[in-house]
Every structure is written in C-alpha cells, then in structure tokens.
N, C-alpha and C positions, 0 to 999 in steps of 0.2 A: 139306748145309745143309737145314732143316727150316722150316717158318714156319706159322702161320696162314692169311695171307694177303700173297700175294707180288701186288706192284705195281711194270708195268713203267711208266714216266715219271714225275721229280718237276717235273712241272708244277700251276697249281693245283690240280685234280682228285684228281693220287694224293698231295700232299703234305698235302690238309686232312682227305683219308679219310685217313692214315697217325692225322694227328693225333687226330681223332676215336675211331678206332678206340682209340687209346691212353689216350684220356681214359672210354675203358668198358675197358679192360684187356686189351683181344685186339693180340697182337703182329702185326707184320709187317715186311714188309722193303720199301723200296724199290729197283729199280733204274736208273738212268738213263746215258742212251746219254753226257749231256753231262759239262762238270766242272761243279763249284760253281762258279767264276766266270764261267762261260760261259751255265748258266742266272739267274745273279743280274744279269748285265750287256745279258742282251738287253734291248732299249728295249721296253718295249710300253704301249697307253695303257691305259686303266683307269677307268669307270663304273661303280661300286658301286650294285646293287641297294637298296635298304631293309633284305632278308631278308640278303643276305651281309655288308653290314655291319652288322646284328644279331647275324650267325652267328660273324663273326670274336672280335667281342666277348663274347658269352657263352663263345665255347671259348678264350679268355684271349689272343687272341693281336692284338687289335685297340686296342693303345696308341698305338702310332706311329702309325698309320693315323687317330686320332681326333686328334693333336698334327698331322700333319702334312699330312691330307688336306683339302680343301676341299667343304665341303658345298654345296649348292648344292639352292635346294629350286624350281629350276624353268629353265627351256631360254628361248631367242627362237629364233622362227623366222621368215627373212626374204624378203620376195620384193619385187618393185616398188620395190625400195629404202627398203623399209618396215619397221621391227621389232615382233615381234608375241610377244610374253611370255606364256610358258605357265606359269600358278600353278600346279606340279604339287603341291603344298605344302598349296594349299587346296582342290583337288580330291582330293585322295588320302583326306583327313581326316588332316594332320600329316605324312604321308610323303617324304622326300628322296631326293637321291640323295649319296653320294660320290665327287668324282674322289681317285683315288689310284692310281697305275700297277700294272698286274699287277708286271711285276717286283720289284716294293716287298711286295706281296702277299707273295710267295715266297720274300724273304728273312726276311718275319718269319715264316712256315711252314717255313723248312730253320731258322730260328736253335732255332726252337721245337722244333721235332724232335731236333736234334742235343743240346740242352740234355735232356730226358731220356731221351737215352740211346738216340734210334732212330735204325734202320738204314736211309743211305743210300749204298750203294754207286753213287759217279759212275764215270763213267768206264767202266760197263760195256757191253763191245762184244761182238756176234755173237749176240744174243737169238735164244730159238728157244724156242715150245712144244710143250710135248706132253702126251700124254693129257687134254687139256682136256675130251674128254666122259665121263670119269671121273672116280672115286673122289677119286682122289689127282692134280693134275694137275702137271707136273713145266715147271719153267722153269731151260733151260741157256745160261751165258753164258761170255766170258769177263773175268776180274777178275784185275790186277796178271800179267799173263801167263802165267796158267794158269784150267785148263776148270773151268769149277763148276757143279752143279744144286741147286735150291731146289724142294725139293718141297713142298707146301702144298695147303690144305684148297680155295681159289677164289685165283683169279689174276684181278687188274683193269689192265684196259691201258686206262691212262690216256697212250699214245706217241703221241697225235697223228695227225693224218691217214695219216702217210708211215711210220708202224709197224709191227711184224709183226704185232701182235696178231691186228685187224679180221680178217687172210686166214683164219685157221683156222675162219671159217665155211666149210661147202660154197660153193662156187659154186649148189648147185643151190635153199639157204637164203637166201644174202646176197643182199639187193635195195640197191643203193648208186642214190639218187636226188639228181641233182646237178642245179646251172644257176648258168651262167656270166654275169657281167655282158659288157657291151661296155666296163666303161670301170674302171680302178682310183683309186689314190688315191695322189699324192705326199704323203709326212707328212716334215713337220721341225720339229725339234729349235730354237728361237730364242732367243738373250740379251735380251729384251725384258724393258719391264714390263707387267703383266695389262690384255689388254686389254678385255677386260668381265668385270662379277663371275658372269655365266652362260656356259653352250655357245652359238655361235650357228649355227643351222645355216642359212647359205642358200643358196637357190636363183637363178639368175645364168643373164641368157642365154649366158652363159660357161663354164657350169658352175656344178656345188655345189664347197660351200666350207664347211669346222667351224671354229671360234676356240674352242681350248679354255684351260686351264692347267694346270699342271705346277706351278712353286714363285712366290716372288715375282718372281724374275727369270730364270726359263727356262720360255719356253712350248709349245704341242706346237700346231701348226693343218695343217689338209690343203686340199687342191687335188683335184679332178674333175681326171683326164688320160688317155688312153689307156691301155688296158691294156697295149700294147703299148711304149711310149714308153722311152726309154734316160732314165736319171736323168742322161747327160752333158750329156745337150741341154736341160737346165732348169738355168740359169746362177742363182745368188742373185737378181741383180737379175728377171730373169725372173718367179721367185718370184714376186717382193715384188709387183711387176707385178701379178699376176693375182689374188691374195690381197685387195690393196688394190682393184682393179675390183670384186670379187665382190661384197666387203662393204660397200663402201660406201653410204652413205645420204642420202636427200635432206636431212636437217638439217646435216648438213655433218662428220658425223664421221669421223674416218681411224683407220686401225691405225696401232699404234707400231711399229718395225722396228726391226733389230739385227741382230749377225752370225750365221748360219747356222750350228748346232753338227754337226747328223745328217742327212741326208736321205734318203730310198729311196721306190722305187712298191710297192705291195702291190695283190695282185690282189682282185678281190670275186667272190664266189663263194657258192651256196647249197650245201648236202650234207649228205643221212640217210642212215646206216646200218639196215637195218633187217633183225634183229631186231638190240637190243642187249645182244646173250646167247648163249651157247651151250655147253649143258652148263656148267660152274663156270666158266667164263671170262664174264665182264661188261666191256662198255664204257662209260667217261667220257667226258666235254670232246671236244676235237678228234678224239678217234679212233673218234666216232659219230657229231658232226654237226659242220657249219659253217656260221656265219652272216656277212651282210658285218657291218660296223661302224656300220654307221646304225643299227640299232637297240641299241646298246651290251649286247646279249644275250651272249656267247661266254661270257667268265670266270666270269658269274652262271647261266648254265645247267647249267657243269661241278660248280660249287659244288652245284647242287640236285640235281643226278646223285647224285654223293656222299652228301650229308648229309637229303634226303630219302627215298632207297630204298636206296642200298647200304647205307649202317654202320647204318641199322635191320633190315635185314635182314639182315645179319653178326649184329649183336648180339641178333637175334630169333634164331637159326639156336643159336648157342653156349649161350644160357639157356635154350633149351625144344627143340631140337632139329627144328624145325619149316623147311622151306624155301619156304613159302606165299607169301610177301612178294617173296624173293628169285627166284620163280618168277615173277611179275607186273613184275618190274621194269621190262623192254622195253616193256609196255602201258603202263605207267603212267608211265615220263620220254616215252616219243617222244608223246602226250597234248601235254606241256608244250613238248617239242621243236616239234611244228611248230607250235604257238599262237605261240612267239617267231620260225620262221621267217615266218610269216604278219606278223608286226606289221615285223619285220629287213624284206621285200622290198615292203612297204607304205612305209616312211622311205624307203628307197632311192629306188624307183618314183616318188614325189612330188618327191622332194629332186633328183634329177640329170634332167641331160641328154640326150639320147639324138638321136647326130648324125643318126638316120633320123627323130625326131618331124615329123610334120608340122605345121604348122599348128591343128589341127583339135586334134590329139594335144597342142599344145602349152596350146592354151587351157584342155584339160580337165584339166591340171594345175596352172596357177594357178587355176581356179576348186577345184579340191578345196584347195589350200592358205588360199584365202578361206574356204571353208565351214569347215575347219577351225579357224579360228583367230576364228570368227564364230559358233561351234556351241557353248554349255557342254557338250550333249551329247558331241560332239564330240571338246572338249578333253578330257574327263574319260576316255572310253574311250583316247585317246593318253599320258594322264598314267599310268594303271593300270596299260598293255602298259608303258611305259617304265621305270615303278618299280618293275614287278615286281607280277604278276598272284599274287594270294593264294592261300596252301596252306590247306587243313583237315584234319589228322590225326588218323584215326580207329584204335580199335586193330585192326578187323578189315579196313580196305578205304582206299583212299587216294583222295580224290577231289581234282581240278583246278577251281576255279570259273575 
C-alpha cells in the first residue's frame, strides 16, 4: 500500500487532517487501533472553541453540530455560594463557545470521510514504524488477519497518549514533561432537564463541581474526588448528595435530579511531548500533549495542531516543494500548547480543592476567584484563554498573540 500521508488514530486530530487534507486533494489513509462503533460510542464531553467551530463549518462538516449543539456565550463561576457570570460574549467582541461532545465531533468527521470515499482502516492491530527519519517512511500493521505496510511521504500519529508513535523519538531527543493532580473527576451521564442555560463551574468547600449540558434531557455534570476512588463506592444517591451541596446557592436554588445513565473517575493530568516531530513523523492531539478539563483546551488544541501547521504544511510541501513550515511545526503548536496548559492548570489551581490547602492557601484562592470575577481586566484575559486565544496567518512565519 502507498499513501501521501498515512495517519495512525481516527480520533479528532487525524480525522479533521484526513479531511482537510482531502478538501486540498492530497490523499491519505487513516489507521485506527479501534472499530467504528467503539470510537463513535465512547462518551466524551465536548467545549467548542470559536476557531473550531468556525473550522468545522467552513470544511462542511458543521451542520449537525450548529442544529444540535448549544452555544453558550459565556460560563458562571461559583464560590460562597454565589454565582458570578462571565460575558465571555461581550468581552471577546461577539465570540462564544459551543458545547457539543467530541464523539459527536467524530461521527460527523468519519460520516464525512467515508462519504468521499477515504480511507479508514478500523480495526487495525500491531502498528509499528519505521524509517521515520527518512525519505520514504513506512507504517506496518495488521488488517483482516493479514500483515500489510503503507508506505508514505510523512506519517501523523495522532494515537494518543498510550500509542506507538511518540516512542520512535530517541530517548536521548524526547523530553516528555508531565504533573499529576492529587484529585480526579467523577463525570455522569443524567436523565434530567437543563439545569442552567451556561457551564457552572464551582468551587465548594467540598470540592469543585461543572453543571453542564448535553441534550434537552440528558445532562453531563462532574464531581472533585480522589484520584484514587473506586467508582463502586459512589452510590447514585451519593452523587446527587455532593452535586447538590456543591452547587447550591444562597437564593435558594437546587439542581434537578434523575436517574444515572454512565458514570466513571477520570484522572487530571498535565503532559508535553517535546519535540513534536521527528524526521517525517509529526505529532497531534493526545499523543503530544495533555491537558485536565478545566480549561476545555484538549479537542480544540488537536484541532489547531492539524489545521493550523500540519495540512498547511502538507499542502505548502506538495505545491512548491518547500518543508520550511513543516520544519517549525514543533516551535510553533508547543508556543500555543503551553499558553493553554498555562490557562488548563490556572482553572484547575483556583477551581478545586486541595486536601493539604491550608488555611492561608485557602484564602488566597477565593480571594483570586473575587479579583477575578471583580477585574474586567480580569475577566477579559479568562474569556480570550477560554475561547480561544487568536491565530494570525502570515505567508512566511506564524505568529501566536
């Protein structure tokens, strides 16, 4: 098998470069470890940027997503039992966000993909590269119970944290800079009706707490809890318990409850890969960096991986033959990479609890949540990192404001 550009994981990253790539006319293939209903049915949540719901839309694939997704042009953040609404809407100058879940994301990127006619091989097991710091670099798998290689011009492993790809840097190259929280996040799945028309993110001497949405009557909200914690020993009522402490408010308002559809702990964690390149081999999404979920950066940072340096640098590379672009890549996303880990461990840091806070430590995080939410300066710099900090695309050089 031969390709352009062979991409291992159809998650969002190599499914929007797939598409992208195909809408300038350079082929490729994707492979992925899982099936089609395995990555279309994992649960994940989902905070649209400005730019990536701009992007889904201009590359045609953002219908569903504007029929079914919830815009939302601005957060509350809660502390003392107080809610405190951030116009991110009229600080941005017009800008929003949208919830609509990555997996939802990915189904309209594989419908799109498989609709003209590109190549996704599921189900492909026992990935292995090679000659990545060459010419020609070759990726062998196996498909339908026999051995096959794809050899191709760059290979993008967009597999995620726990992929082959990342290793085929040296060790004596790859600097992998990681930190770990102390505490993760129960997330569940709820038959409810919506319980507020924003996010709310607050802060609880119990812990943090998100209240998001998902449809008219299935919500997604999480829980601060041990990182450690068995999801057995968190009974529904439990839940409801700690959910309804968190958020509540001195005017007297309650959440609406209902029966429990999904539930799981997920760990929070920071992680750069650095460099994100080696020889023809380039990294996306999860299998360069990782952010927690407080700052709703993950899906929208893979998205700018993609569509701002790789497929212009693919399609600079094939029209003029030039690899200048493609050469700078690594400087130019990890720039953007750690501006959002910086704003990601910034939400966190303020938003949650920390069973060693002292006192002292404690104070000085409600008072930053006062200044915060007392600041337009303030607000405005929290609204920008949340919505998505502005590109400017020049044709010789790429700069990050």
């Amino acid at each position: 098998m031969k390709t352009k550009v062979g991409i291992i994981g159809a998650g969002p990253a190599g499914l929007m470069l797939s598409h992208l790539l195909h809408l300038e006319g350079i082929e490729s293939v994707i492979l992925e470890k899982r099936s089609r209903k395995d990555i279309e049915g994992t649960i994940r949540a989902g905070v649209l940027e400005q730019g990536t719901v701009d992007l889904l839309i201009a590359s045609g694939v953002g219908e569903r997503m504007m029929r079914e997704g919830h815009t939302h042009h601005g957060i509350e953040l809660q502390f003392n039992g107080v809610r405190h609404r951030v116009n991110m809407h009229e600080l941005t100058e017009g800008k929003s966000i949208m919830v609509y879940p990555q997996h939802e994301v990915i189904k309209d990127l594989v419908a799109a993909r498989l609709k003209a006619g590109g190549e996704i091989l599921f189900n492909a097991d026992n990935v292995s590269l090679h000659d990545v710091d060459k010419q020609s670099p070759k990726i062998r798998f196996q498909y339908d119970d026999s051995d096959h290689e794809l050899s191709c011009d760059f290979i993008i492993g967009c597999d995620g944290y726990h992929g082959p790809s990342r290793k085929e840097i040296p060790d004596s190259i790859r600097k992998e800079k990681q930190h770990i929280y102390p505490f993760g996040w129960l997330g569940i799945l709820a038959k409810t009706s919506i319980a507020n028309p924003e996010l709310i993110y607050s802060n609880h001497d119990r812990g943090f707490a998100l209240i998001s949405t998902r449809t008219p009557e299935i919500q997604r909200h999480y829980i601060q809890v041990d990182r450690n914690d068995d999801i057995n020993i968190w009974s529904d009522d439990r839940i409801w318990t700690e959910l309804k402490a968190r958020v509540e408010t001195s005017d007297g308002w309650t959440l609406p409850d209902g029966p429990i559809l999904q539930k799981n702990i997920v760990s929070m964690r920071s992680f750069v890969c650095e460099p994100m390149q080696y020889g023809r081999l380039f990294f996306a999404g999860d299998a360069a960096h990782i952010v927690p979920p407080t700052g709703a950066k993950g899906l929208n940072l893979a998205m700018t991986d993609v569509h701002q340096v790789l497929q212009r640098g693919i399609e600079r590379f094939y029209k003029t033959g030039s690899e200048d672009l493609l050469d700078r890549y690594s400087d130019i996303a990890l720039r953007r990479v750690w501006k959002a880990q910086r704003f990601s461990n910034y939400m966190t840091t303020m938003l949650h609890r920390n069973v060693n806070h002292s006192p002292f430590e404690r104070g000085i995080q409600l008072s930053e949540l006062d200044y915060v939410t007392s600041s337009r300066a303030a607000l405005t710099s929290l609204s920008e990192n949340y919505i998505g900090l502005p590109l400017e695309w020049e044709a010789e050089r790429t700069v990050f404001i």
